[in-house]
C-alpha positions, 0 to 999 in steps of 0.5 A: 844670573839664573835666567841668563843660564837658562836663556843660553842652555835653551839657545844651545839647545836649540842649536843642537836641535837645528844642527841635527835636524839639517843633518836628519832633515834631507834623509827623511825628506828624500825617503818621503818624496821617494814613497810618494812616487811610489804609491802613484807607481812613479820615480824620482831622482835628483843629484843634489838635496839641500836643506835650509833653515826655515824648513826649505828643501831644494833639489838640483836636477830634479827628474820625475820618470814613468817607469811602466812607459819610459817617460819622463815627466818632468825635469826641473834644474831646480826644485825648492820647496818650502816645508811645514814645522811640524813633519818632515818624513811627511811634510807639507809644502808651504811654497814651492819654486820651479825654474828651467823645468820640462814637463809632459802630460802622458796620456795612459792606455792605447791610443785610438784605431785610425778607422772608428769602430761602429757604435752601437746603440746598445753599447755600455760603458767602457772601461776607459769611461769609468777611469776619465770619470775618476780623473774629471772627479779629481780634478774637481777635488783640486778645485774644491780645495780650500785654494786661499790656503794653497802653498804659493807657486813661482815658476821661471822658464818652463814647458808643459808639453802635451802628448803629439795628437792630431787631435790635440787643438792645444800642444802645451805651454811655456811659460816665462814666469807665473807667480800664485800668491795666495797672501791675505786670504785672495789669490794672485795669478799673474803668468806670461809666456805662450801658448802652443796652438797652430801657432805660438801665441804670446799671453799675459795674465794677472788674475785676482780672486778676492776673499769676497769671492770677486774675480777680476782680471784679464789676458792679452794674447798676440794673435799672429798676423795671416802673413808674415811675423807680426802680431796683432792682439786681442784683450779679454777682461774679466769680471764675475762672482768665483765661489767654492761651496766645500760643503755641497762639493760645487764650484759656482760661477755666479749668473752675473760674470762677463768676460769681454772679448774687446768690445763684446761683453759675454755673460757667463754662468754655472757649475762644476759640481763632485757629483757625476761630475757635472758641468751646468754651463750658460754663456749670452751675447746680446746686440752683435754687429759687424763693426763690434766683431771687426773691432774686437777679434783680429783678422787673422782669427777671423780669416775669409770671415773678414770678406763677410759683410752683414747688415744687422745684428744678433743674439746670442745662446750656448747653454751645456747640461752634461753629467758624466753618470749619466752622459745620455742626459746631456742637454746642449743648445746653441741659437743666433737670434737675428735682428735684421741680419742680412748680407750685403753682397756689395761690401762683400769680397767672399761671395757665397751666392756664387754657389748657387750658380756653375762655377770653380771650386778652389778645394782645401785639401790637407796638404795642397789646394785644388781646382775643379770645374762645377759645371757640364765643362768638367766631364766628372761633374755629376747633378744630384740627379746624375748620382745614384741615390743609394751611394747619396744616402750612404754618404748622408748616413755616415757623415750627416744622417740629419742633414735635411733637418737642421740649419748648417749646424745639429745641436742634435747631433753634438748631444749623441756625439758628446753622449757616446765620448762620455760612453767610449771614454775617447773621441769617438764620434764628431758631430761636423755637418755636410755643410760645415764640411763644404765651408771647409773645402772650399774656403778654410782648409783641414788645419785643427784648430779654434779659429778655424772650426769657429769659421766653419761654425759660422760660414755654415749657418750663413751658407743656410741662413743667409746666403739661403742656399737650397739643400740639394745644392749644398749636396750636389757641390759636396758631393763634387769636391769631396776627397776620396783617394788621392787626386780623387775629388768628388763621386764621378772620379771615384766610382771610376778610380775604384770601380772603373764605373759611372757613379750612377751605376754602383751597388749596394756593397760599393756604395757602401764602401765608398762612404766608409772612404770619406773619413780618411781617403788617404787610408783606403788601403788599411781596409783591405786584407793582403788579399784584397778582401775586406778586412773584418772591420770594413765590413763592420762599418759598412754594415753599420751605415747599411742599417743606419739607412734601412732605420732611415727609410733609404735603403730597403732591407732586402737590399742590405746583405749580411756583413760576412757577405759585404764584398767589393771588386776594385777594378779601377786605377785604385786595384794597379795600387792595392796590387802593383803591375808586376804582381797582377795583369788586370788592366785598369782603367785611367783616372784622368780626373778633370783633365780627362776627356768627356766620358761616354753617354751613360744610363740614368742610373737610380734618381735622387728623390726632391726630399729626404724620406 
């Protein structure tokens, strides 16, 4: 019988254990889940913790809050936890489960000035620089993370918001369900819900990472139609090599993945390593044609792209080197490699040799969509000649310094932009050529977003490759249609709406200044003081695009004055604005844009040359 009573003592002891162990277990958990927050200077609160045998913490209207800002994080109706035997003060989670939750992605620090301080080419790292490395750093410690012993994950009905921005091409995601199952030693990903972009787009996905490191899978998303409710979809299978190399701190994707889109296999390779960070990147598309693109990608996806008809094919190449300690050494390339690539303006509804000739520009502003006559008919529209050539080149300086060196697309370009992001830490610099720029106005519109900014990729290298449209048209059209205030459009409207004056006839200082507009032409007015000088940082940028020009051989250096002593005089409509009539009795001189009658005979004013210097 001795065995029978040392069975029952043990059995009534593990009950006394588990009875104080439910009665201990929530005070313990709840003091680590508070110190927690602590030390990542955050707090938490919950109504109700229950604890459950197995190990199992649940948290009832949980709140995770960022004291120092206001916000909170995430709200969770229910949060439940599974917990490791062997701690409980500091537990380790086993599985997790969240449902009916909010959660926000707070970006830290200021955000960025709407006008964009010159860079100069001294400039060294900012401190934000150093702190977005640190995140990039771990955020590659998450990914190195032995993943095969990861807690499993179920979510249900949740929102991961990201921060309002213009600039944010993604603004979160909800999800319906996602379930990470890291079971047997491979890993399951399945997810639905949709994604926030311009438009909501409805995904599935089901992901499986195998123990031989073999990634296969796929997604299907609901593109919306152009109009109207409905969705059309696009498939995207994945299959490749995933590994995680713990020891050299680097996660590999093998040379032989591909992910394909439809019918266009993508072949992809590289590297995410600790070091730097650095990211290695290569992706090659061989044999693309017409029928392939229109059979894989929706409509809506490839708007005014779809009246593009082409005879031919190409190949494809994008490769990235980018080490954010030593962002200067970034390598980036991109080529199209045709095979008998040519339009076929007979199949073709957008017809892009139409620039080539006089005709009238339907211009795609942010808010509304205008039209102005490209030809003698329009009293505002100036020939390149017709422009003088300091405020064409102070234009070219400030928005496309390698404008008559590269192709409707400078991979130049987008190596110093990326450079100088690193640098800055911030969106500093862009890298948008005058050409993509034009198949912006005139075709695309200003909304952010993936689909259009690859349309605008693309209809640029075919203005240049294709259509073969000459440089100095490309500029003469830009240079006609671009905004520069509010219902102004292009230079002959407004040299008169600031300076009551033919575009032929400006100065330095009111060249410059009307460059530094372009950026943001409904915000001319912030670069103004409240006594209409120019504030401090107008005067700065202006003075940086002044000797971008002299460096480039466009602007003689005896012509740049100091930036203390940069001034423009508004004696246009744009004055009545900056200083309302019952303030000032300056006239002005009326706009009158397109609708104007024909301005006076004027004087040839400083000729553009044929060729860049």
């Amino acid at each position: 019988m001795r065995p029978v009573w040392i069975a029952l003592a043990a059995l009534a002891l593990l009950a006394l254990l588990a009875a104080g162990l439910t009665l201990l277990a929530p005070a313990l958990i709840a003091a680590g889940v508070r110190h927690a927050a602590d030390e990542r200077g955050l707090s938490v609160r919950w109504e109700r913790l229950r604890f459950s045998l197995p190990p199992r913490a649940e948290f009832l209207r949980f709140a995770l809050f960022d004291p120092a800002r206001g916000d909170t994080l995430l709200a969770a109706d229910s949060l439940s936890v599974g917990l490791g035997v062997r701690a409980i003060a500091r537990p380790t989670v086993t599985a997790a489960t969240i449902a009916h939750a909010r959660a926000r992605i707070v970006p830290r620090g200021a955000s960025e000035p709407d006008t964009i301080a010159p860079i100069e080419d001294g400039d060294g790292e900012s401190p934000r620089a150093e702190k977005v490395r640190r995140q990039a750093e771990s955020l590659v410690q998450v990914l190195l993370a032995p993943a095969r012993r990861l807690p499993k994950l179920e979510v249900s009905d949740t929102e991961i918001a990201m921060p309002a921005s213009e600039d944010l091409l993604f603004r979160g995601v909800r999800l319906n369900s996602l379930s990470f199952d890291p079971a047997g030693g491979r890993l399951a990903l399945r997810a639905s819900g949709t994604l926030e972009l311009e438009r909501a787009v409805p995904f599935r996905l089901g992901l499986v990472w195998g123990r031989d490191d073999r990634l296969r899978g796929g997604a299907i998303l609901g593109v919306p139609v152009a109009e109207g409710d409905g969705l059309d979809t696009l498939g995207i299978a994945v299959n490749g090599r995933l590994a995680q190399e713990r020891a050299t701190g680097r996660l590999r994707l093998g040379d032989a993945s591909e992910v394909t889109v439809g019918r266009i296999p993508l072949r992809l390779s590289g590297s995410l390593e600790r070091s730097g960070p650095r990211l290695v990147f290569r992706l090659e598309a061989d044999d693309i044609t017409e029928d392939r693109i229109l059979a894989s990608v929706p409509h809506a996806a490839l708007g005014p792209l779809t009246g593009l008809a082409v005879r031919g094919s190409f190949d494809y190449r994008l490769g990235l080197d980018l080490d954010l300690a030593r962002p200067d050494s970034v390598r980036f390339d991109a080529d199209v490699i045709p095979h008998g690539l040519a339009l076929d303006p007979a199949r073709s509804t957008l017809d892009l040799l139409e620039l080539e000739r006089p005709f009238t520009a339907t211009i795609h502003l942010r808010d509304r969509v205008v039209t102005r006559e490209l030809s003698p008919a329009n009293p505002f529209f100036r020939p390149l000649d017709g422009i003088d050539s300091i405020l064409v080149h102070a234009v070219l300086a400030n928005e496309d310094g390698g404008f008559y060196h590269h192709r409707g697309f400078n991979t130049e370009a987008i190596k110093l932009a990326i450079a100088a992001d690193v640098r800055a830490g911030a969106w500093r610099r862009g890298a948008g050529t005058v050409t993509m720029q034009l198949a912006r106005n005139l075709w695309l519109g200003h909304e952010r977003t993936l689909s259009r900014k690859a349309q605008e990729v693309v209809l640029a290298w075919a203005l240049e490759h294709l259509a073969d449209i000459p440089k100095r048209r490309l500029l003469e059209i830009y240079l006609n249609i671009v905004e520069w205030g509010p219902d102004v459009q292009g230079a002959a409207e407004a040299a008169r709406y600031y300076f009551a004056q033919d575009p032929a006839h400006v100065g330095v200082d009111e060249a410059l200044f009307l460059a530094t507009v372009l950026p943001a032409p409904t915000r001319w007015r912030t670069r103004f003081a409240p006594d209409g000088t120019l504030r401090g940082f107008e005067r700065a940028q202006m003075h940086f695009i002044g000797r971008a020009m002299v460096a480039k051989g466009w602007l003689d250096p005896a012509l740049l004055p100091p930036r203390d002593s940069l001034r423009v005089e508004l004696r246009g409509p744009a004055r009545d604005v900056l200083f309302p009539p019952d303030t000032t009795r300056v006239p002005s001189m009326p706009l009158g844009g397109a609708r104007a009658a024909a301005v006076s005979a004027r004087e040839p004013g400083r000729p553009l040359a044929g060729a860049a210097p």
